[in-house]
Backbone as a ProteinNet text record, in pm:
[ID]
protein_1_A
[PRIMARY]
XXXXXXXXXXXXXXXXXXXXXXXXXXXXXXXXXXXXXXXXXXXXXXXXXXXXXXXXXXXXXXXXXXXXXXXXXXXXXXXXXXXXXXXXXXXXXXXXXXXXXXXXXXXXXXXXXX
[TERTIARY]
11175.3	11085.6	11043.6	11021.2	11052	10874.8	10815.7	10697.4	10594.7	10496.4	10429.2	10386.5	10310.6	10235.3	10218.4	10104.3	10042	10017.2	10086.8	10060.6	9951.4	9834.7	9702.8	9677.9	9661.9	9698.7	9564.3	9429.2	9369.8	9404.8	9344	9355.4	9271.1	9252.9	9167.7	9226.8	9212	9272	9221	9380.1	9331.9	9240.6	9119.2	9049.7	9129.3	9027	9140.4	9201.6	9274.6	9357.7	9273	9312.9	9284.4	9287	9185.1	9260.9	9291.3	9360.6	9441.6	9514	9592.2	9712.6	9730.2	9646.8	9667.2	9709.4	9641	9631.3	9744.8	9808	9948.8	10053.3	10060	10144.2	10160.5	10029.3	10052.2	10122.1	10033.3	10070.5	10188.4	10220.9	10362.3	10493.4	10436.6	10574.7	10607.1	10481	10482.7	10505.6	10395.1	10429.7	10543.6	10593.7	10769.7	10923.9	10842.2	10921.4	10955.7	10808.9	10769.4	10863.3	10784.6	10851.2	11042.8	11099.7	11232.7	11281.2	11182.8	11241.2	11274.6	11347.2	11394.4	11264.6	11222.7	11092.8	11000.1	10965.5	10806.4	10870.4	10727.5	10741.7	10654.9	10526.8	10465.4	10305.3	10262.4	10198	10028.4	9925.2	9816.8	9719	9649.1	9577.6	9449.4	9331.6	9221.2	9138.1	9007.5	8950.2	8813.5	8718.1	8619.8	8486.6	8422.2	8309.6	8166.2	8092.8	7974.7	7969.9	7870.1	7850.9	7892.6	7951.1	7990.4	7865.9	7886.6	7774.7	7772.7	7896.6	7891.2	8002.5	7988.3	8073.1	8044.7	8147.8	8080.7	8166.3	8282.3	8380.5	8446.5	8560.8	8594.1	8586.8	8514.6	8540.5	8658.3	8766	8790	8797.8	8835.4	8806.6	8898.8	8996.9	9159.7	9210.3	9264.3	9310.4	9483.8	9547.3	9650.6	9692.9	9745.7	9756.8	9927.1	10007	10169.5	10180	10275.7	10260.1	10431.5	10440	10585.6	10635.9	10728	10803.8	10954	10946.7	11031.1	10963.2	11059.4	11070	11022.6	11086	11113.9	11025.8	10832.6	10818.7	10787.7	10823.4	10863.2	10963.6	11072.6	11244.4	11176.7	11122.6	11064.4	11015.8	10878.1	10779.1	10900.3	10977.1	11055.3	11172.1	11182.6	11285.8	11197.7	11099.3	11020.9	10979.9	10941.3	10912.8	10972.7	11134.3	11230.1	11315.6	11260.1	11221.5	11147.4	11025.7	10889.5	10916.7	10899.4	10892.8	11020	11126.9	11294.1	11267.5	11345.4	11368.5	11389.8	11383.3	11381.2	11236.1	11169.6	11009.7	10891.7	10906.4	10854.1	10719.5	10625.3	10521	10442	10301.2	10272	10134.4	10166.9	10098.2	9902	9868	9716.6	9713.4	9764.8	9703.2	9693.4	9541.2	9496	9618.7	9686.9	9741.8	9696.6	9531.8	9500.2	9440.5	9562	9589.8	9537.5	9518.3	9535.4	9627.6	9688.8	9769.5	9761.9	9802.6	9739.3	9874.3	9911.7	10002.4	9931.6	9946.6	9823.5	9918.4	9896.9	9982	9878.5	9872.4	9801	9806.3	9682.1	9627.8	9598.1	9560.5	9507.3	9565.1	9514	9608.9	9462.7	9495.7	9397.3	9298.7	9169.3	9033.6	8979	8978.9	8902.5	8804	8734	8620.9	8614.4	8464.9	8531.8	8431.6
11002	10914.2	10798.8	10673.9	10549.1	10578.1	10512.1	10470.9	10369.5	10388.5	10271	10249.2	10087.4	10020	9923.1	9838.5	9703.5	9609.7	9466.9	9352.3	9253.7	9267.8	9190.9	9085	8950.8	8804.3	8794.6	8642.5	8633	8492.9	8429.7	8264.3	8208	8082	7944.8	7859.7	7772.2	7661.4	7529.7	7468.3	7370	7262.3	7227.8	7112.5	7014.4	6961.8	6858.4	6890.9	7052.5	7066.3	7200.8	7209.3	7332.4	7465.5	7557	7699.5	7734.9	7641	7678	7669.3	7567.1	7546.8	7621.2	7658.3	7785.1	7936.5	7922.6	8064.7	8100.6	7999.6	7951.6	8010.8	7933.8	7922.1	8074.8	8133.1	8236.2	8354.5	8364.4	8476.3	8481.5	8376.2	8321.8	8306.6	8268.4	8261.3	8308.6	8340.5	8336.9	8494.9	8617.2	8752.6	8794.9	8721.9	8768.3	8693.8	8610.4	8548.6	8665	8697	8811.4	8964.2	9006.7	9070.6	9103.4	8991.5	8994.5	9010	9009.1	9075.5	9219.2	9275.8	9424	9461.7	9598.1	9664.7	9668.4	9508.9	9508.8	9611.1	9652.4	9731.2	9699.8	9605.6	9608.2	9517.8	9453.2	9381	9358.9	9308.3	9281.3	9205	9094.4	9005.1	9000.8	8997.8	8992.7	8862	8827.8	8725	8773.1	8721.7	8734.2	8725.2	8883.1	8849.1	8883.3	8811.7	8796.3	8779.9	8824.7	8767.9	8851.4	8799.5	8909.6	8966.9	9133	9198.9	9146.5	9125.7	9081.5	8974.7	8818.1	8737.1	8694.9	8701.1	8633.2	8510.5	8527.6	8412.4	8295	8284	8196.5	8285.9	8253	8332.7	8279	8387.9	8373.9	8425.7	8297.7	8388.8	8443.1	8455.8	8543.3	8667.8	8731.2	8835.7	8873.5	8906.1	8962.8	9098	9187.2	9283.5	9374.6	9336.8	9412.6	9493.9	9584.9	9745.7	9736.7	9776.5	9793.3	9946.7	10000.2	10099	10125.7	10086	10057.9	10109.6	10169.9	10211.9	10154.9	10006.4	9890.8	9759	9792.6	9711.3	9545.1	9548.5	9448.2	9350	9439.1	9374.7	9286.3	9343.1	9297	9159	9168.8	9029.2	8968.8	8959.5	8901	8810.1	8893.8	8847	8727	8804.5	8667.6	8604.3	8584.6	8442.3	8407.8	8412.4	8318.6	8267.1	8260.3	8209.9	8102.8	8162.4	8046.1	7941.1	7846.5	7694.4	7678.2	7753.2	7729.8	7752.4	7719.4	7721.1	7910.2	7947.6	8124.3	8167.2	8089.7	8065	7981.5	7866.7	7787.6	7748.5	7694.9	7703.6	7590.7	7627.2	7504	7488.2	7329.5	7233.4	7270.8	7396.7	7445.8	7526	7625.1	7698.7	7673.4	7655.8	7591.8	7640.6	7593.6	7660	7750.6	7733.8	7843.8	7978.8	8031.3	8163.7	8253.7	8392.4	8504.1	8582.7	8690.3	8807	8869	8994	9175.4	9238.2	9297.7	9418.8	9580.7	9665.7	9803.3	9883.3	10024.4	10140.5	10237.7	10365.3	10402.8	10510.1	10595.1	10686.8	10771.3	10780.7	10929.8	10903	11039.9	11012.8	10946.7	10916.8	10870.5	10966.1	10939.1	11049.1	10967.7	11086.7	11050.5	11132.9	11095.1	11115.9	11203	11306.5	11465.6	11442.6
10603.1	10677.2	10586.4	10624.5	10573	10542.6	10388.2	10341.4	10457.3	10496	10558.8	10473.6	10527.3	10428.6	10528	10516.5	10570.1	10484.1	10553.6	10507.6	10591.3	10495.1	10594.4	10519.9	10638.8	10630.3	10705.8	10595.1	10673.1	10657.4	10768.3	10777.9	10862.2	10815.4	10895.2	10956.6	11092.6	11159.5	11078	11056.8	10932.9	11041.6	10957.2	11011.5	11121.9	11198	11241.3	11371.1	11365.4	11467.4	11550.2	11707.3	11779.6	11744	11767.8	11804.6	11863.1	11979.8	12051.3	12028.7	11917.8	11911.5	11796.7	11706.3	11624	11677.4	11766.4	11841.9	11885.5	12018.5	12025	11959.2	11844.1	11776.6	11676.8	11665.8	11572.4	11696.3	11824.1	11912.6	11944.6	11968.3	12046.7	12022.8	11879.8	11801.2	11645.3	11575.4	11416	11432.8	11480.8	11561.4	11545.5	11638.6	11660.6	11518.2	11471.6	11393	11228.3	11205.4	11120.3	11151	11293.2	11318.8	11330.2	11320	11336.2	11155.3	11103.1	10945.6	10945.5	10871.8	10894.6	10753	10803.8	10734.6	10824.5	10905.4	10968.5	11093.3	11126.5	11291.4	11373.2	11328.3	11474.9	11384.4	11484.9	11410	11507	11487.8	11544.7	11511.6	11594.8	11513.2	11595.5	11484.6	11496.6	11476	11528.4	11522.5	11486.2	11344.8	11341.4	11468	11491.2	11543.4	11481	11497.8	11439.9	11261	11230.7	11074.2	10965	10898.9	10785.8	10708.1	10673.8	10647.5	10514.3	10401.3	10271.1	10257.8	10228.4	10191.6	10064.1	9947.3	9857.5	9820.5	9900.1	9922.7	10028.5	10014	10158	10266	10397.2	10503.9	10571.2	10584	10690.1	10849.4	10947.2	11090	11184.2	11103.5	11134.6	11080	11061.9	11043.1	11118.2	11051.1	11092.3	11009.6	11112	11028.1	11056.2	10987.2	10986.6	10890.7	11003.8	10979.1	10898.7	10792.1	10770.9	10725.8	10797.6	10793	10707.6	10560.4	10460.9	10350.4	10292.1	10119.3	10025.3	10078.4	9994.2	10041.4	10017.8	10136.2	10065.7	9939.2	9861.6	9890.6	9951.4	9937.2	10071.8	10201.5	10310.7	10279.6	10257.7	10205.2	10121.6	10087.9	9977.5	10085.8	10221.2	10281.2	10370.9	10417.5	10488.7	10433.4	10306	10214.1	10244.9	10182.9	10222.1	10336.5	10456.6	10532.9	10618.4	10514.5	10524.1	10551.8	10674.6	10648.5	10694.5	10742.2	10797.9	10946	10994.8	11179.8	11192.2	11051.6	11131.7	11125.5	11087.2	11071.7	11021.7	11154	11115.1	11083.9	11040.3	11021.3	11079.7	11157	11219	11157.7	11161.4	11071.8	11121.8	11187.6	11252.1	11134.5	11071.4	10989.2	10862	10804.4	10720.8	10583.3	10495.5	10403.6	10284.9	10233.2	10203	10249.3	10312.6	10373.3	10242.3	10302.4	10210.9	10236.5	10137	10207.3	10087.5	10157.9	10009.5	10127.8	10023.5	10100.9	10047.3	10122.9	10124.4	10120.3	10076.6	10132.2	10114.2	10201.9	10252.1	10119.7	10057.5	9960.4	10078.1	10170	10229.6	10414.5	10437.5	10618.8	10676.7	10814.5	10901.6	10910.5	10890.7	10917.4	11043.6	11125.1	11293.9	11313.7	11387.2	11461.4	11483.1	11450.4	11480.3	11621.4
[MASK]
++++++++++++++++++++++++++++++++++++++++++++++++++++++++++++++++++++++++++++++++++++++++++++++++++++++++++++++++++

């Protein structure tokens, strides 16, 4: 059974332009563009609500969060870098460029709600 791990991406709509056309562009097309790398499996994006309990840095009011199902979840991020910015994934000129991203792998199983 292949290692999970998550790659969580937060980001801002660069000044200037819509979130709609951020929104757009990330749901519509960036999603599936990601997704068509071999490793990712499934992906979900979040939008800040209300106030952060602790910021001591840049906020941001995006979130994305891809799930990857690979060994190798290095070789992955390594394949969609290179990509970045090509017609197999293009990048639109709404999301501010200082993005964040952390790749995670999970230390313990899911704890639920008893």
């Amino acid at each position: 059974m292949a290692k999970k791990s998550v790659l969580l991406v937060l980001s801002n709509v660069t000044p200037g332009h819509s979130e709609d056309e951020y929104n757009d562009w990330y749901t519509n097309q960036h999603l599936d563009d990601v997704l068509a790398i071999p490793g990712f499996s499934q992906a979900q994006r979040f939008k800040i609500v209300g106030e952060p309990v602790v910021c001591e840095g840049k906020l941001f009011r995006y979130a994305a969060n891809y799930e990857l199902d690979t060994d190798t979840p290095q070789a992955s991020i390594d394949a969609m870098m290179a990509v970045v910015g090509t017609d197999k994934m293009p990048m639109s000129p709404a999301i501010d460029p200082g993005f964040y991203v952390v790749l995670y792998e999970p230390i313990t199983d899911m704890v639920k709600a008893k």
